[in-house]
C-alpha positions, 0 to 999 in steps of 0.5 A, a space after each residue: 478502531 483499525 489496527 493495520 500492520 504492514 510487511 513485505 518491504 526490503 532491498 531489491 534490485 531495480 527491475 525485481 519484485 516486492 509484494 507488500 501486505 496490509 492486515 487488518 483487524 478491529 472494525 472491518 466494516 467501518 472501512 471504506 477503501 484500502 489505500 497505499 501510499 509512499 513517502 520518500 526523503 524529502 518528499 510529500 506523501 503520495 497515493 500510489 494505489 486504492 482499492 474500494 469495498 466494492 473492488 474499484 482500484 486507481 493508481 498513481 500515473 507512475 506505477 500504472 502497469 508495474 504494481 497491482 493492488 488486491 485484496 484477500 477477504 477473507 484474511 482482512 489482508 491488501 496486497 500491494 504487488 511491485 513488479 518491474 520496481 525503479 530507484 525512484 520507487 524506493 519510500 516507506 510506503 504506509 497502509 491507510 485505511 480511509 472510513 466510511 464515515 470519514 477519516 482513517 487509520 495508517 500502519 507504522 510503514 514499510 521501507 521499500 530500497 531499490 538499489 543495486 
């Protein structure tokens, strides 16, 4: 099993900077990819960024340029930087851990608000 805890989400102004962290624990080596995706009210979940074992990242058309993914070994942590963040950016943005051997793990989500 993985165990995935989530902070980092908050209020901040359109134009600012949040940094949003993914802990975790249990069976590391079972994992795959870290992946962050956001779901806002109404709205399907979406992929916004993934980073594979070996250091392979993509992101959602929508953030290229503004967030950037990465990830500390060494802590078993992912970080999801948001820089430049838009109204439109704001969801509860989740940490998925997808397996090696298929299926996943997500954490229990973050609310991000962008809004003066």
């Amino acid at each position: 099993q993985v165990q995935l805890v989530e902070s980092g989400g908050g209020l901040v102004q359109p134009g600012g900077s949040l940094r949003l962290s993914c802990a975790a624990s249990g069976n590391i080596g079972s994992i795959y990819s870290m992946d962050w995706y956001r779901q806002a009210p109404g709205k399907q979940r979406e992929l916004v960024a993934a980073i594979t074992r070996h250091g392979s990242t993509n992101y959602v058309d929508s953030v290229k340029g503004r967030f950037t993914i990465s990830r500390d070994n060494a802590k078993n942590t992912v970080y999801l930087q948001m820089n430049s963040l838009k109204p439109e950016d704001t969801a509860v943005y989740y940490c998925k851990a997808a397996l090696l051997l298929g299926g996943a793990y997500w954490g229990q989500g973050t609310q991000v608000t962008v809004s003066s």
